[in-house]
C-alpha positions as CSV (number, residue, x, y, z in Angstrom):
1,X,-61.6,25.4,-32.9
2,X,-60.7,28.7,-32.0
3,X,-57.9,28.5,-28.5
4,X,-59.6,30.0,-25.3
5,X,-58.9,33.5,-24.6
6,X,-57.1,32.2,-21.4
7,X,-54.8,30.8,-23.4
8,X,-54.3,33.2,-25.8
9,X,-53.6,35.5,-22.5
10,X,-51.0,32.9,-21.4
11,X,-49.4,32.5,-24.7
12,X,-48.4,36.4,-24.5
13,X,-47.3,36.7,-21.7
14,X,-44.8,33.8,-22.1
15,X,-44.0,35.8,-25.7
16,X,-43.4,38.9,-23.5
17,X,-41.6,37.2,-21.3
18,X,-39.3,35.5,-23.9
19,X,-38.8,38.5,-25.7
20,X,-37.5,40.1,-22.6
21,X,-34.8,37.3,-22.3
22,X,-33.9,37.8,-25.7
23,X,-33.1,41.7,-25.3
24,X,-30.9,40.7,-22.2
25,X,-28.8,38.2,-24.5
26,X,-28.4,40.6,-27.1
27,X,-27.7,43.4,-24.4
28,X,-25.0,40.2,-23.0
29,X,-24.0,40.1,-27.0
30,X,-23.4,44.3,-26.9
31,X,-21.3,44.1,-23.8
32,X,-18.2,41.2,-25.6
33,X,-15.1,43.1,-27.5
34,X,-16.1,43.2,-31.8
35,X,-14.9,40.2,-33.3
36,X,-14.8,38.5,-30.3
37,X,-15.6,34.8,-31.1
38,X,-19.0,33.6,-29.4
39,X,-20.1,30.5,-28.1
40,X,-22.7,28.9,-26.0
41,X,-22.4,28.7,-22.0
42,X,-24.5,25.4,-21.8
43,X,-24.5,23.0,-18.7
44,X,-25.0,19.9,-20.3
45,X,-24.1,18.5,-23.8
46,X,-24.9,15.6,-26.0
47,X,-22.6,15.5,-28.0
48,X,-19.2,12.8,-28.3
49,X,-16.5,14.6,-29.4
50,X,-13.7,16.1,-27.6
51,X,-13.8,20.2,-27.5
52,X,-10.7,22.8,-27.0
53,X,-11.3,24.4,-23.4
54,X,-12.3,27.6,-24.0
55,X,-11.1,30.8,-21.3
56,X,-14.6,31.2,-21.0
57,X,-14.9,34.3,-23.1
58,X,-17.4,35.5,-25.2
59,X,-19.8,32.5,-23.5
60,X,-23.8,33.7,-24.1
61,X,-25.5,32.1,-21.2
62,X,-28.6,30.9,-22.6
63,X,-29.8,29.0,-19.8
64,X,-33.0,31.0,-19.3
65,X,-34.0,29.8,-22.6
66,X,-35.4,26.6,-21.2
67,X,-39.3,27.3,-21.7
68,X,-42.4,25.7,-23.3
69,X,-44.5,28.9,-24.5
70,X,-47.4,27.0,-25.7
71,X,-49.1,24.0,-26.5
72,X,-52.2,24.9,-28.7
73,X,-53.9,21.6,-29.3
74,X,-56.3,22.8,-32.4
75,X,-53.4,23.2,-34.5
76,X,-51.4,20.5,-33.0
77,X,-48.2,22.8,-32.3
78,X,-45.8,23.8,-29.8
79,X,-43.9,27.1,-29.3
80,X,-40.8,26.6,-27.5
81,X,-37.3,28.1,-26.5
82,X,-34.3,26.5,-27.8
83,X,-32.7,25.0,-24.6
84,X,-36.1,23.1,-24.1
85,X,-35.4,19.6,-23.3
86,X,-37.4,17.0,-24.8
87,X,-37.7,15.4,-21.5
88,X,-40.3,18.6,-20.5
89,X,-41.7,19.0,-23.9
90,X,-43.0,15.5,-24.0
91,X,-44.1,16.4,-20.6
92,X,-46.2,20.2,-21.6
93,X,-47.8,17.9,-24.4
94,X,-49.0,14.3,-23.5
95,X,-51.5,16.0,-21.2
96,X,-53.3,17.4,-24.6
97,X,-52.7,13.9,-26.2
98,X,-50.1,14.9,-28.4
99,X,-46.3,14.5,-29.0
100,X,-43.3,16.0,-31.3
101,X,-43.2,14.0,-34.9
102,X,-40.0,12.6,-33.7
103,X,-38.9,12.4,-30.0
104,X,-34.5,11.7,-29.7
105,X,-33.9,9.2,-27.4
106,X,-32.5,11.0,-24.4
107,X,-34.6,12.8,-22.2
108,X,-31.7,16.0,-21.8
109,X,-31.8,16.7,-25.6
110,X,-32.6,20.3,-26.6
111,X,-35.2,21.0,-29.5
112,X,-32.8,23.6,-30.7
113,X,-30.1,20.6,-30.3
114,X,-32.0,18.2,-32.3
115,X,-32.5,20.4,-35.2
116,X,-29.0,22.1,-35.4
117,X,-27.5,19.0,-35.4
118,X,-30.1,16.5,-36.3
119,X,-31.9,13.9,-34.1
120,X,-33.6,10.2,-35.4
121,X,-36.1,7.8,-33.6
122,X,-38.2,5.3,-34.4
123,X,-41.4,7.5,-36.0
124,X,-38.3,8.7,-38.6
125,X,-39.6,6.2,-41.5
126,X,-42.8,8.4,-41.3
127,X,-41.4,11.7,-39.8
128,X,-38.0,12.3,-41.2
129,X,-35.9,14.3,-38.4
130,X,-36.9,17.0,-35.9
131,X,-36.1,19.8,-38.5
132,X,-39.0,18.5,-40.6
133,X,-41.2,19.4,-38.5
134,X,-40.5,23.3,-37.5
135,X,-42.2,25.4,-39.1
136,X,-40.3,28.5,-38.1
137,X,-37.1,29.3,-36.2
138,X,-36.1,32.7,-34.3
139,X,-32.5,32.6,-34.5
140,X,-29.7,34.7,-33.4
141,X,-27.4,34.9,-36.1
142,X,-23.5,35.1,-35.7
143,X,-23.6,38.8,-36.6
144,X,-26.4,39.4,-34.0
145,X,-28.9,39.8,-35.7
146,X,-32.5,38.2,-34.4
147,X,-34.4,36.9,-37.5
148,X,-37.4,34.7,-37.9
149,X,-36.8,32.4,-40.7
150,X,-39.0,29.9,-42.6
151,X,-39.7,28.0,-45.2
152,X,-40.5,30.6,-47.4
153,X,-39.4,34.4,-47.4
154,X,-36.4,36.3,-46.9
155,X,-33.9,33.8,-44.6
156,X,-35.7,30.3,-46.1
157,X,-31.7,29.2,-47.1
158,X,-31.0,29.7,-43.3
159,X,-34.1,28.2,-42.4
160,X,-33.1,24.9,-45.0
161,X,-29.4,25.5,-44.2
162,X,-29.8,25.4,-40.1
163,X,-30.0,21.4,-40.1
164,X,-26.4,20.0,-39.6
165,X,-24.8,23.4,-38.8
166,X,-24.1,22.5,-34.9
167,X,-24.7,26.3,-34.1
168,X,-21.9,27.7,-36.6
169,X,-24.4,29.8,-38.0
170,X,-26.5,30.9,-35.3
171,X,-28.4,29.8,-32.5
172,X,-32.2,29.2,-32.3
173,X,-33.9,31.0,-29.3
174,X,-37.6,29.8,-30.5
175,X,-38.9,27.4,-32.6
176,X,-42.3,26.4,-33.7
177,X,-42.9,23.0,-34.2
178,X,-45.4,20.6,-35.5
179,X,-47.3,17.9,-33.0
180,X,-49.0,14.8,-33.4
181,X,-52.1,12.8,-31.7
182,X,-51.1,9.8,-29.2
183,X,-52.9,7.3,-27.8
184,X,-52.3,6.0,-23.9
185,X,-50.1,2.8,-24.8
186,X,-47.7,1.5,-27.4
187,X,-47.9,-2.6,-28.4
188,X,-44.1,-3.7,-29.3
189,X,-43.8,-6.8,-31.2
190,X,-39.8,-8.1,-31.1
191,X,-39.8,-10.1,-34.2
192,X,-36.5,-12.3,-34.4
193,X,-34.7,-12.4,-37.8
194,X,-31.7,-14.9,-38.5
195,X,-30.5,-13.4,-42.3
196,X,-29.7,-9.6,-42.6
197,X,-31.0,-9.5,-46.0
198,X,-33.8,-11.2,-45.0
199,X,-33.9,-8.4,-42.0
200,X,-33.6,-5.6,-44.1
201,X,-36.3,-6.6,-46.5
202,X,-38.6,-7.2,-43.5
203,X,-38.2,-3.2,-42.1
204,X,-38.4,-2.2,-45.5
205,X,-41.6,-3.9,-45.8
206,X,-42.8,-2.8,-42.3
207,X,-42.0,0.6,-43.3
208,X,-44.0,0.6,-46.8
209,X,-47.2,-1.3,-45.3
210,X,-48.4,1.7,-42.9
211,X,-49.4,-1.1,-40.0
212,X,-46.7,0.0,-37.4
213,X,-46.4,3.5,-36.0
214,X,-42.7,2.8,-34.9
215,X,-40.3,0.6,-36.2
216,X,-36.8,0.1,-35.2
217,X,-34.3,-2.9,-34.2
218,X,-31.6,-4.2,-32.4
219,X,-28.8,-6.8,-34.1
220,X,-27.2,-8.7,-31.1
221,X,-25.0,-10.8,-33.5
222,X,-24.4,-11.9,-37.0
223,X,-27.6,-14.1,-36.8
224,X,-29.5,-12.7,-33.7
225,X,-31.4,-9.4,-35.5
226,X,-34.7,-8.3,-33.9
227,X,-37.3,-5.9,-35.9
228,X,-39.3,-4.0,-33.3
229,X,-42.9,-2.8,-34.2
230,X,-44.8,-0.2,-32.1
231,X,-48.6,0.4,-32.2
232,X,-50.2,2.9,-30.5
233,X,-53.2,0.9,-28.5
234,X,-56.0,2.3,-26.4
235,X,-55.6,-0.7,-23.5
236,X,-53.1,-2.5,-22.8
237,X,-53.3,-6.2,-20.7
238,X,-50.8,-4.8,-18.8
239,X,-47.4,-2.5,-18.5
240,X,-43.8,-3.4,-18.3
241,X,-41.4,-0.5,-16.2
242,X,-38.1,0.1,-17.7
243,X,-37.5,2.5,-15.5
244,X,-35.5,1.4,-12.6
245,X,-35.2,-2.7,-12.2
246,X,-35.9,-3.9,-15.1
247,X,-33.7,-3.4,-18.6
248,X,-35.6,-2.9,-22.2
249,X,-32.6,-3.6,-24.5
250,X,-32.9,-7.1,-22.8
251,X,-36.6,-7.7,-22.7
252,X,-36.1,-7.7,-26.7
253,X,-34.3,-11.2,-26.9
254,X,-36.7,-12.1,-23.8
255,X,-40.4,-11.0,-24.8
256,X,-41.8,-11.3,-28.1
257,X,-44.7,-8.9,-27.4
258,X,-44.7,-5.8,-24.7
259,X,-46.9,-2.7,-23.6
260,X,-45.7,0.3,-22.3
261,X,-47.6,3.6,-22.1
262,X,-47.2,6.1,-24.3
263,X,-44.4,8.4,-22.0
264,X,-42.1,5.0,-20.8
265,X,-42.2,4.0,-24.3
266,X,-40.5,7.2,-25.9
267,X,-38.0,6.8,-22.9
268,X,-37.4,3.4,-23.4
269,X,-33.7,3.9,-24.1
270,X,-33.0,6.6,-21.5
271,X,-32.4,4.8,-18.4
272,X,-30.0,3.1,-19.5
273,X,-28.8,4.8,-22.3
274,X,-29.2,2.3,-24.7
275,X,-26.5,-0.5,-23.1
276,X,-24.1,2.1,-22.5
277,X,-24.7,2.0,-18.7
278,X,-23.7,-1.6,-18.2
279,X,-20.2,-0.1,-19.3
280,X,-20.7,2.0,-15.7
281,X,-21.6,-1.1,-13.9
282,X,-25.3,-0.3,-13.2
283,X,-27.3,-3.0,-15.0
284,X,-26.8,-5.2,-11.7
285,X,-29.7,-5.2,-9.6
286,X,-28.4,-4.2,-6.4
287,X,-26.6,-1.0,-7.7
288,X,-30.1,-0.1,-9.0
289,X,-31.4,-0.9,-6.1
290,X,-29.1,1.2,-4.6
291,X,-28.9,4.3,-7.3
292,X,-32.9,4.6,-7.4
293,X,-35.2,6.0,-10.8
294,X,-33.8,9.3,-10.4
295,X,-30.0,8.5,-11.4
296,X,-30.7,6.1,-13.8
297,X,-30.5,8.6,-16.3
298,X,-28.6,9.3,-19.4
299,X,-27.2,12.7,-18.1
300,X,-26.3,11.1,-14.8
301,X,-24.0,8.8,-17.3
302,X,-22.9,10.9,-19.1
303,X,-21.3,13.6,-16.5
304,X,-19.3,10.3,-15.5
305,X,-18.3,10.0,-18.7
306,X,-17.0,13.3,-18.8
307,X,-15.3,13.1,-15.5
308,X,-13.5,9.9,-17.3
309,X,-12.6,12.2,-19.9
310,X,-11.0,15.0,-18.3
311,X,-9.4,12.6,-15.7
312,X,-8.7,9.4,-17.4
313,X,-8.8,7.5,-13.9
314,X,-10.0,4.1,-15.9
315,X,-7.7,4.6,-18.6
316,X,-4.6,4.9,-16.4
317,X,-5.7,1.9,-14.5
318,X,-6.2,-0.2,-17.4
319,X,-2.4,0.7,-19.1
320,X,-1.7,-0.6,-15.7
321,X,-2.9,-3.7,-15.8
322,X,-1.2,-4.3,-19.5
323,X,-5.0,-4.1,-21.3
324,X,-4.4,-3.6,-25.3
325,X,-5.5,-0.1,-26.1
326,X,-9.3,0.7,-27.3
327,X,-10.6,3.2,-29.5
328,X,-13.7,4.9,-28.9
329,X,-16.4,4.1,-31.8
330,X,-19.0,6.0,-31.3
331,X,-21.1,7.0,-34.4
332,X,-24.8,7.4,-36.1
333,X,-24.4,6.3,-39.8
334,X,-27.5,6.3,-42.3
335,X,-27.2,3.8,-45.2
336,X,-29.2,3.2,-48.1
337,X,-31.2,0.1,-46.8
338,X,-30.7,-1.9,-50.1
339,X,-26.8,-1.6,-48.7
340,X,-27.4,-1.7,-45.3
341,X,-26.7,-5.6,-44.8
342,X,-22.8,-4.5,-46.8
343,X,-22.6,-2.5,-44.2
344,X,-23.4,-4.4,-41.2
345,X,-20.9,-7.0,-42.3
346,X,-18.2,-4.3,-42.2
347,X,-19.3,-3.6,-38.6
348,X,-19.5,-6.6,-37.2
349,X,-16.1,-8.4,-39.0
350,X,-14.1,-5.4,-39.2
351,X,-15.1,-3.5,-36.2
352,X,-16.7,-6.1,-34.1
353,X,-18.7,-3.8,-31.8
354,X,-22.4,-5.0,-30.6
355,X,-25.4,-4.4,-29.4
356,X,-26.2,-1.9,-32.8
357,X,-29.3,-0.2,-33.0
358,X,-31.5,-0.2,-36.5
359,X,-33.8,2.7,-36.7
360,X,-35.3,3.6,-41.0
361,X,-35.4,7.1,-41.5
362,X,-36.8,8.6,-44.7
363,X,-37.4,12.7,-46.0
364,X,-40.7,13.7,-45.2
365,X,-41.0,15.8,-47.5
366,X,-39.7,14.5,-51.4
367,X,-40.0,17.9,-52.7
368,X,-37.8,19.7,-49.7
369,X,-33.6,20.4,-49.6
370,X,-31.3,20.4,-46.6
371,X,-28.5,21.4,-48.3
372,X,-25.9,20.5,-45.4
373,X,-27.1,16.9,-45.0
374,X,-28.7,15.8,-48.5
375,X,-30.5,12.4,-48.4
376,X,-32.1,11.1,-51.5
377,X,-35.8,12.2,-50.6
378,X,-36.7,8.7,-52.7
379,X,-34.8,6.0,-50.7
380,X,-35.5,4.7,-47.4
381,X,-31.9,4.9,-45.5
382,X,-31.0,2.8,-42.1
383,X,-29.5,4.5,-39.4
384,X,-27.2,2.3,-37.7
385,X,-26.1,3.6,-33.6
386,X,-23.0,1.6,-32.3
387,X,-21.3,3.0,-29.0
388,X,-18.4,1.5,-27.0
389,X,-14.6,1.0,-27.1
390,X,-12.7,-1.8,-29.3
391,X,-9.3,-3.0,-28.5
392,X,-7.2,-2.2,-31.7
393,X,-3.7,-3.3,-32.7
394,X,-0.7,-1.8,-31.3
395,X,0.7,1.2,-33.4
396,X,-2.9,1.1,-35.5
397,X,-2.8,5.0,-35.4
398,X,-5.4,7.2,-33.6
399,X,-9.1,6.6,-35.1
400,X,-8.1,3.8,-37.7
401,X,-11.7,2.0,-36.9
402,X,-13.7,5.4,-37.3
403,X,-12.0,6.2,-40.2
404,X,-12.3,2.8,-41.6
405,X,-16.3,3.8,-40.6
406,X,-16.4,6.8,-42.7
407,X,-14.8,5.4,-45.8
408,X,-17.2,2.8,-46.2
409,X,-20.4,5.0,-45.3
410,X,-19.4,7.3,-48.3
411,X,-18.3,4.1,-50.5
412,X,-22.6,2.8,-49.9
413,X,-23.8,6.2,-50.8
414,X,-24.4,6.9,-46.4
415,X,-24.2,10.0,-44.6
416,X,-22.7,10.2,-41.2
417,X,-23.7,12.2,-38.2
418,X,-21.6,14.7,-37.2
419,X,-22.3,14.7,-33.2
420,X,-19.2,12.8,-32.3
421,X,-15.2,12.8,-33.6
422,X,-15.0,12.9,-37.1
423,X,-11.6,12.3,-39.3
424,X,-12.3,13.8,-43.0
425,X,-9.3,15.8,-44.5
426,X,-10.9,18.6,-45.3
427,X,-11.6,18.6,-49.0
428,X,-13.5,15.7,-48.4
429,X,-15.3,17.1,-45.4
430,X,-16.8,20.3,-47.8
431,X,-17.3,17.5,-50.7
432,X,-19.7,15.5,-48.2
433,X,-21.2,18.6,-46.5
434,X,-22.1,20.9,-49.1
435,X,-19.2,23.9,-48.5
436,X,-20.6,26.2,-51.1
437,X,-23.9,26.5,-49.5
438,X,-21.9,26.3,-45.9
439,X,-19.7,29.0,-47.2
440,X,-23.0,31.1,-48.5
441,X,-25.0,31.1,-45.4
442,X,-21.9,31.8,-43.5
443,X,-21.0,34.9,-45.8
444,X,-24.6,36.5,-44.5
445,X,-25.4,35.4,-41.2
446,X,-21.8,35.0,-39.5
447,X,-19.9,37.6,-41.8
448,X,-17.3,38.6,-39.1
449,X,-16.5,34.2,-38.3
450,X,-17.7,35.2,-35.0
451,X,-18.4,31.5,-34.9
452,X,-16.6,28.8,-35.0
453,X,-16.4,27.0,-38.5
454,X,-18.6,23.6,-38.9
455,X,-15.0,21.8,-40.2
456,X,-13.5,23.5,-37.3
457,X,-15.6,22.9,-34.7
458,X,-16.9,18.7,-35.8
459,X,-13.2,17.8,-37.4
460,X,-10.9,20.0,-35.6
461,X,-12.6,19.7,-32.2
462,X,-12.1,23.6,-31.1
């Protein structure tokens, strides 16, 4: 089905319109002293690891690149601008019955974030990661040049080599991206497990039979692991609202089967970012009474968190009171599943850090390579989300529980996420992340190290 010419119309104009954002950036680009080093001016971040206050120089402001430039419906794809939220991408496409291949959970996620630095949900056992579904990137490269790269042709290494560069290489301006069919509702099943090998067996199964169009979990304890299965459904009984009141993570222990439609459920974990927010003292009813749908939001949270950060108001006030020290673990491993229950016995004796969150991801394509994060396109993996603070032993130095984390994540054959602090010395680092293709795409699209180094930038924190 050929797209109306009203939409065709639409479509060029947003193209001319982006284009004429893009001159101004690189005119912004012209105007900074040669060599100076470059970075984003972004308002919001998702990411969990300490940065180096920059003086502000050499910041592109890329904030006008926050636009869905189409939605074509016959070829089930979207067209977007790199600073596009999910949160109004999912909105520009459910009205055409359609949604990204995989949706992150947190509404203030950019496409371009997702794919520079990888993104998971539920749909990933069928889907792989957002990068798996573009099927081409304009990105502005570190030596300013604008090029289009794909799959095949001349920049398919940057295209392949993009995933897991956190920017250090470029940054994406467009993308286009595959989309999906929905239907109105999704029908959750919570199915209680008591064994983690039992568990693990169970999603591997779910993931192999085809019946479920989202799986994921959530282990509460040793012997209190739920599988989740989501359906898509044309009717639904009835709806449950997880939006203000009422708190999904602990609906799972409460209902064994739910509905939500199709936007709520791809939300789900937003409103209260996972369990993070009960950290904030929000899950009580008459502070959400109080705060209302529109702060109970993962961004709200997290610009708290931040204030924490540069503050440290609760830490001082918890030396105070003599509290032992706590280390922030806060980390998205994937694990082979056939060594996934290894691993959540290490989490849960050594680290001792709960609610964790279960979601099976696997390549979508066997015969593709992302050199900078290689999983084995055969084996389903497990990613494993745990966030909070553990008390550790005084004079454990800094980061002995996420280091502890890494070691065993490369001892199963796991890859971990690079969004939040990392510890690897940096042999180890390059060994893990593939430096001699790093070092290659960074020889021709950022000859001048305008940008910061991905060692640099995830390890070093500048």
């Amino acid at each position: 089905m050929a797209r109306s010419s009203r939409n065709a119309v639409n479509h060029r104009s947003s193209l001319a319109e982006h284009d004429a954002r893009v001159a101004r950036l690189r005119q912004q680009l012209g105007t900074l002293p040669p060599g100076a080093p470059v970075r984003l001016a972004k308002r919001t971040s998702n990411l969990f690891r300490p940065r180096t206050a920059g003086d502000g120089l050499g910041a592109l402001d890329v904030s006008g690149f926050t636009h869905v430039l189409d939605v074509d419906p016959a070829s089930r794809t979207a067209e977007v601008e790199g600073m596009v939220t999910y949160e109004r991408l999912v909105d520009a496409t459910l009205p055409h019955g359609l949604m990204p291949l995989v949706v992150p959970q947190l509404k203030t996620i950019t496409l371009g974030g997702a794919v520079t630095g990888l993104g998971i949900e539920s749909s990933s056992f069928r889907n792989g990661m957002p990068h798996e579904s573009v099927r081409e990137m304009e990105i502005l490269t570190g030596s300013g040049e604008i090029v289009v790269a794909r799959p095949e042709g001349e920049h398919a290494a940057l295209f392949h080599g993009f995933p897991n560069s956190y920017g250090t290489l470029g940054y994406a301006l467009r993308l286009r991206i595959e989309l999906e069919p929905v239907r109105p509702y999704v029908r959750l099943r919570h199915v209680r497990h008591r064994d983690p090998d039992e568990y693990f067996a169970a999603l591997a199964a779910a993931c192999r039979d085809g019946a479920a169009d989202f799986v994921d979990g959530t282990v509460f304890g040793p012997d209190e692991l739920y599988l989740t299965l989501g359906t898509f459904t044309d009717h639904a009984p009835a709806t449950s609202d997880y939006t203000w009141l009422n708190i999904y993570y602990r609906s799972i222990r409460d209902r064994a089967e739910d509905h939500l439609t199709v936007r709520d459920y791809l939300w789900r974990w937003d409103t209260d970012w996972f369990w993070c927010s009960r950290a904030l003292g929000v899950q009580h009813k008459p502070v959400r009474l109080l705060l209302g749908r529109r702060l109970l939001r993962s961004d709200v949270y997290w610009k708290v968190v931040a204030f924490e950060r540069r503050h440290r108001i609760v830490s001082r006030l918890e030396r105070g009171f003599g509290r032992p020290p706590a280390e922030p673990v806060v980390q998205d491993v994937e694990i082979p599943v056939d060594r996934a229950a290894e691993f959540l016995d290490v989490l849960q004796r050594d680290v001792g850090i709960s609610p964790v969150w279960i979601c099976p991801v696997r390549q979508r394509h066997a015969g593709t390579r992302w050199p900078l994060y290689q999983l084995d396109p055969e084996t389903l993996y497990v990613n494993f989300g745990f966030w909070g603070t553990v008390p550790v032993p005084e004079g454990d130095p800094p980061g002995t529980l996420n280091r502890l984390v890494e070691r065993t994540v490369t001892e199963l054959g796991g890859r971990k996420s690079l969004y939040s602090e990392s510890f690897y010395d940096e042999a180890e680092f390059w060994r893990l992340y593939n430096g001699s293709a790093y070092r290659g795409l960074k020889r021709r699209y950022d000859p001048g190290d305008r940008l910061l180094d991905l060692y640099a930038k995830c390890v070093e924190a500048r």
